[in-house]
C-alpha positions in Angstrom: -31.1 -38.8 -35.1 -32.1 -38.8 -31.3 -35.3 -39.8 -31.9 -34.0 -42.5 -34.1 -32.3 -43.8 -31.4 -28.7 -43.3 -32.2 -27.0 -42.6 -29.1 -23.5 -41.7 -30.8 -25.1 -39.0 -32.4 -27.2 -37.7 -29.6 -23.8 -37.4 -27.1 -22.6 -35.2 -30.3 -25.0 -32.8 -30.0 -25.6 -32.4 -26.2 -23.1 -30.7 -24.4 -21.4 -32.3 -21.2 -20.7 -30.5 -17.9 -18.0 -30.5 -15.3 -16.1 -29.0 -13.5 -13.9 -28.9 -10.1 -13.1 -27.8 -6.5 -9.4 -26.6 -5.8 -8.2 -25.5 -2.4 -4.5 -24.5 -0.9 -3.1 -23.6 2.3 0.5 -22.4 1.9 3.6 -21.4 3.5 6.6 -19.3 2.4 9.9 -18.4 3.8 12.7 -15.9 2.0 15.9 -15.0 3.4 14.5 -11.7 4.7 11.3 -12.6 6.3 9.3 -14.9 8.5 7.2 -17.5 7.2 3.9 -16.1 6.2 0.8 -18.2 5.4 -2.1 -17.7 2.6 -4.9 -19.9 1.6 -6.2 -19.8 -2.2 -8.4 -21.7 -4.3 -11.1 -21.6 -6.5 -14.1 -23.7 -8.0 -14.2 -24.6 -11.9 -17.8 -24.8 -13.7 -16.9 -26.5 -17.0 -19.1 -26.9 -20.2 -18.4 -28.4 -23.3 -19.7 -29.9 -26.5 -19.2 -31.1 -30.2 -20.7 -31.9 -33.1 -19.6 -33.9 -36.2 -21.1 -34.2 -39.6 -18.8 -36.5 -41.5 -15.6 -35.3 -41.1 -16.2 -32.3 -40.2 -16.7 -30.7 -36.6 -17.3 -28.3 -35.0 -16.4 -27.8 -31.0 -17.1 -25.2 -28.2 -15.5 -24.7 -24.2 -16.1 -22.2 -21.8 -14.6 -22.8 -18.1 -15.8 -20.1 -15.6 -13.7 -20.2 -11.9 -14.9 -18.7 -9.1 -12.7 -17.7 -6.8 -11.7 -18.6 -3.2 -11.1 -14.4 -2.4 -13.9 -13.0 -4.5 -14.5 -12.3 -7.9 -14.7 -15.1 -11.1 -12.5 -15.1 -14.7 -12.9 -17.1 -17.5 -10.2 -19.3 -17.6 -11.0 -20.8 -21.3 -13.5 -19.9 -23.8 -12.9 -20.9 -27.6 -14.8 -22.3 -30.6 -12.9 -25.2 -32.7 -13.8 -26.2 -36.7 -11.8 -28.9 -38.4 -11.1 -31.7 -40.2 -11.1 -35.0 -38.3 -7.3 -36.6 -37.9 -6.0 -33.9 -40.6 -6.4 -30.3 -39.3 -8.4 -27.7 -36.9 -8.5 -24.3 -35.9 -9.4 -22.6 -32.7 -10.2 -19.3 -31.8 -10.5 -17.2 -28.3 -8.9 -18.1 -24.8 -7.4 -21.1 -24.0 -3.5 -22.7 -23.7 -1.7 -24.0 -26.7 1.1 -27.0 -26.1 3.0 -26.6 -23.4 6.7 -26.9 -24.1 7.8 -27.1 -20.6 5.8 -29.9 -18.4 6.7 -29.7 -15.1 5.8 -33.6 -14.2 3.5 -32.1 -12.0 3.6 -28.2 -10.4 1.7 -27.9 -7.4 4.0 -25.3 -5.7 7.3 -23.6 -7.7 8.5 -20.5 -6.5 11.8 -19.0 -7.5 14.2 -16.9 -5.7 13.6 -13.9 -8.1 13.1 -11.6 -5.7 15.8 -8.9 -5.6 16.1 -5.7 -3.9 17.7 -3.6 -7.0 19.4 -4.6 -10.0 19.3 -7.8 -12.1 16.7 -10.6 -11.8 17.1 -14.1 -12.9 14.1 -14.8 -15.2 12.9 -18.3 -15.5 11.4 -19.0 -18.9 8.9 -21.5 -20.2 8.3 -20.8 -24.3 5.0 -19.8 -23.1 5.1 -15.8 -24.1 2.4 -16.8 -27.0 1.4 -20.0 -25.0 -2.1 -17.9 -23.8 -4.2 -18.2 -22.0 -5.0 -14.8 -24.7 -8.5 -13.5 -25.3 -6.9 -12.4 -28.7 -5.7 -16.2 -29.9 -6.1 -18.1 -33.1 -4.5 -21.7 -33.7 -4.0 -24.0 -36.4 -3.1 -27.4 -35.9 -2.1 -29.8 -38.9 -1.9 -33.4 -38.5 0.9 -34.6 -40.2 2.4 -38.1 -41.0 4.5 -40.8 -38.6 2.9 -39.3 -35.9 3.7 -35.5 -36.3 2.1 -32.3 -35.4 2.8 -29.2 -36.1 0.8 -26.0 -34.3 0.9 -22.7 -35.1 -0.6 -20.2 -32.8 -1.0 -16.5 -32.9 -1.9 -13.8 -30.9 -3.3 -10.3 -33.0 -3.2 -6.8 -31.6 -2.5 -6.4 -28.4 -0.3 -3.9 -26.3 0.7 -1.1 -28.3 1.1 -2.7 -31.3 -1.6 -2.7 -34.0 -0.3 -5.3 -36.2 -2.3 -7.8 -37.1 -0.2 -10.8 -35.9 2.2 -9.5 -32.6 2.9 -13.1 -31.3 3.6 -16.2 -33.3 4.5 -19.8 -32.1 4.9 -22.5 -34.4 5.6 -26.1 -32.7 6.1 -29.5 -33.8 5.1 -32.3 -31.5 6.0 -36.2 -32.5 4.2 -38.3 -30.4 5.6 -42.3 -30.3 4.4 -44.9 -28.2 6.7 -44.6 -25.5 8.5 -40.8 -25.8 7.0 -37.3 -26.9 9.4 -34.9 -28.5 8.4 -30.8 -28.7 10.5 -28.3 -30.8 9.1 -25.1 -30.7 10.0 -21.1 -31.6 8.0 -18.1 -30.6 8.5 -14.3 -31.0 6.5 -11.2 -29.4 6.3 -7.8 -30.5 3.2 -6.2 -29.1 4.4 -3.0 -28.4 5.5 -3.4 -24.4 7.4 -7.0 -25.3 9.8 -7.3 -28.0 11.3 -11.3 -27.1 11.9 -14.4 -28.7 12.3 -17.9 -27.6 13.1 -21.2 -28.8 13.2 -24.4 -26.6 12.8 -28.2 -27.5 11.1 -30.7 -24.5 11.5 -34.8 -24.6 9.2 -36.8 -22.9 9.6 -40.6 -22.1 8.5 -43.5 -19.7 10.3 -46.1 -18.3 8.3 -48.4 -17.0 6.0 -47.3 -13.6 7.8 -43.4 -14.1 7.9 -40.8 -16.6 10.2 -38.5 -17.2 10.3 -34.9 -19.0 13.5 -32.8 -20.2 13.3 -29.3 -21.0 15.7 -26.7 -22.7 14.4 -23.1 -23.7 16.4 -19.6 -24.3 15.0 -16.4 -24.5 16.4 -13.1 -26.1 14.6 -10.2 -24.6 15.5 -6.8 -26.6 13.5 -4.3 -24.4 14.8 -6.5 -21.1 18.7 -6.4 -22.6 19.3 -9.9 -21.4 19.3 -13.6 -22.6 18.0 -16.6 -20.4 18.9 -20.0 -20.5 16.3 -22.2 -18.8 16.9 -26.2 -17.9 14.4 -28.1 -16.4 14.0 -32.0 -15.7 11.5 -34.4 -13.4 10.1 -37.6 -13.3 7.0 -39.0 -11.9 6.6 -42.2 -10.0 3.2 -43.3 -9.4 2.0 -41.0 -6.7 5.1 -38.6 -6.0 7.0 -36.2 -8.6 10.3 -34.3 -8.0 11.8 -31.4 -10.9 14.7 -29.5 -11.0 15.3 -26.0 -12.8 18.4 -24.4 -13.7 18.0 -20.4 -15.0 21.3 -18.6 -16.0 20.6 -14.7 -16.8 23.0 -13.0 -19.2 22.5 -9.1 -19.1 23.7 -6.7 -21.2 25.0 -4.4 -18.1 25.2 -5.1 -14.4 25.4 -8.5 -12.9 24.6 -12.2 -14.5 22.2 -14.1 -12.1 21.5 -17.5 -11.8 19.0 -19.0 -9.8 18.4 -23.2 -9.2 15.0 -24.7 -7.8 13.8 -28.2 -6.4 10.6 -29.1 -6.0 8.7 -32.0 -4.9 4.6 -33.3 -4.3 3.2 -36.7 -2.9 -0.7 -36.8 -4.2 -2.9 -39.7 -2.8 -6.8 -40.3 -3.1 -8.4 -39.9 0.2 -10.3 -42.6 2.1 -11.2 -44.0 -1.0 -13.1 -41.8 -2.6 -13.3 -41.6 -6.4 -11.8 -38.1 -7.9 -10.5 -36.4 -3.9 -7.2 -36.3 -3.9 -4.6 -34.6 -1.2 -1.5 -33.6 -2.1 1.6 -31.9 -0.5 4.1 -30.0 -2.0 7.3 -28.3 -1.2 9.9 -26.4 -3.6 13.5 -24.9 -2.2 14.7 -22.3 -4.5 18.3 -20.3 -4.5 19.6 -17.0 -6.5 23.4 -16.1 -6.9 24.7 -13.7 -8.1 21.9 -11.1 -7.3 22.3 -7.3 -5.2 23.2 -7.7 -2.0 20.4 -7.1 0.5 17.9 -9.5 -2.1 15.7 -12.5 -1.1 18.4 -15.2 -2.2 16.5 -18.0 -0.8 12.9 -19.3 -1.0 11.1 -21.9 0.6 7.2 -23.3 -0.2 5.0 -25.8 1.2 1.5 -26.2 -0.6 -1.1 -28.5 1.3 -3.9 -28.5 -1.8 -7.3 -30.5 -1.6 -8.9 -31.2 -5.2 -12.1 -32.6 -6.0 -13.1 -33.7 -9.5 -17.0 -32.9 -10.3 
């Protein structure tokens, strides 16, 4: 079809390339120590492609990151066949939907840091979220702008079950407000959880806003979690807020809050650099005595789209 000179079909079949350039310089404070600095990064080489016959496809990703102190991972790496605008499924490594957005998280570090005893454990739904190199997906597209997902993970751990991790969520999508309810449970053989949490999404004019709500029952852990997140982003700058309440089975019940906050500008101009600073302030109570109670972050990252 190239050679007929039908250019839809010919960006089908070639595959596009991409990729980025992400750099940090941070600094963190606890209540027991002086601040210490760190510099991170890494650089993204991105390849991708699809091809359709119909309505059918067929798609493909592999990101490869190099990083900053040595060494390179693959970050994803799956294959996707489907059913245009009714169903697909995807196997290998990559992230299903995320069921807490942060707004944006440059830098979030919780005071979970104690010196003996009971933690507070912040938690996400993202147990089975991936990124797994044991994954497979299925995604249905249903009606009045529903979706439902249901990914797996098989194997894994100590467990040689076919399916240890399961996470089925439904995503309604409207034109101005995205609502996520989602479950998940984990039995591989070191983890034995389960979590449920349901996320709402909305904009009001120039900002957006997310609300999240998770709780996880962990049976090797012997606690439950409560997690409570919110944030809105305003053009260039995003603030969030968590809440974590920690119910053990023994021993003490910690709680721990965070705040957290990023500007992020283009610089001088230029198309795809953007700066952008960003602090979070995070407190425990309710933790041993002689633990890290309080955390502080700044995040200075430099980002360069390819």
């Amino acid at each position: 079809c190239c050679l007929q000179g039908r250019s839809a079909c010919c960006r089908q079949r070639h595959p596009s390339f991409g990729g980025n350039v992400e750099l940090d310089t941070d600094a963190t404070s606890t209540e027991l120590t002086d601040t210490a600095y760190d510099s991170g990064g890494r650089v993204k080489l991105q390849i991708d492609g699809r091809r359709d016959n119909g309505e059918y496809f067929a798609a493909a990703k592999g990101e490869l990151l190099a990083l900053v102190g040595g060494g390179s991972v693959a970050e994803d790496a799956w294959l996707m066949v489907g059913h245009t605008g009714s169903w697909n499924v995807r196997v290998g490594r990559y992230e299903n939907e995320h069921m807490f957005p942060e707004g944006r998280d440059t830098v979030i570090v919780h005071a979970t840091s104690v010196a003996s005893g009971n933690a507070p454990v912040p938690y996400e739904m993202d147990a089975v979220r991936g990124r797994s190199d044991n994954g497979v997906r299925l995604r249905i597209q249903g009606v009045e702008n529903w979706m439902l997902e249901l990914g797996t993970f098989y194997g894994g751990g100590n467990n040689q079950e076919m399916f240890s991790g399961i996470r089925p969520v439904a995503v309604y999508s409207g034109e101005d407000i995205t609502l996520r309810l989602g479950l998940e449970t984990l039995d591989d053989g070191t983890s034995d959880l389960s979590g449920a949490g349901v996320s709402v999404g909305f904009n009001a004019g120039d900002a957006s806003f997310n609300v999240n709500l998770t709780q996880l029952d962990n049976e090797l852990g012997m606690f439950e979690s409560t997690t409570f997140g919110a944030n809105v982003l305003f053009n260039s700058i995003a603030i969030g807020f968590y809440q974590v309440d920690t119910d053990y089975d023994t021993g003490l019940d910690p709680s721990v809050s965070t705040l957290y906050a990023s500007y992020s500008h283009m610089f001088g101009g230029i198309e795809d650099l953007y700066f952008t600073y960003a602090v979070s302030s995070s407190s425990s109570d309710d933790v041993a005595t002689g633990s890290d109670d309080q955390v502080t972050a700044a995040r200075l990252r430099l980002n360069y789209e390819f």
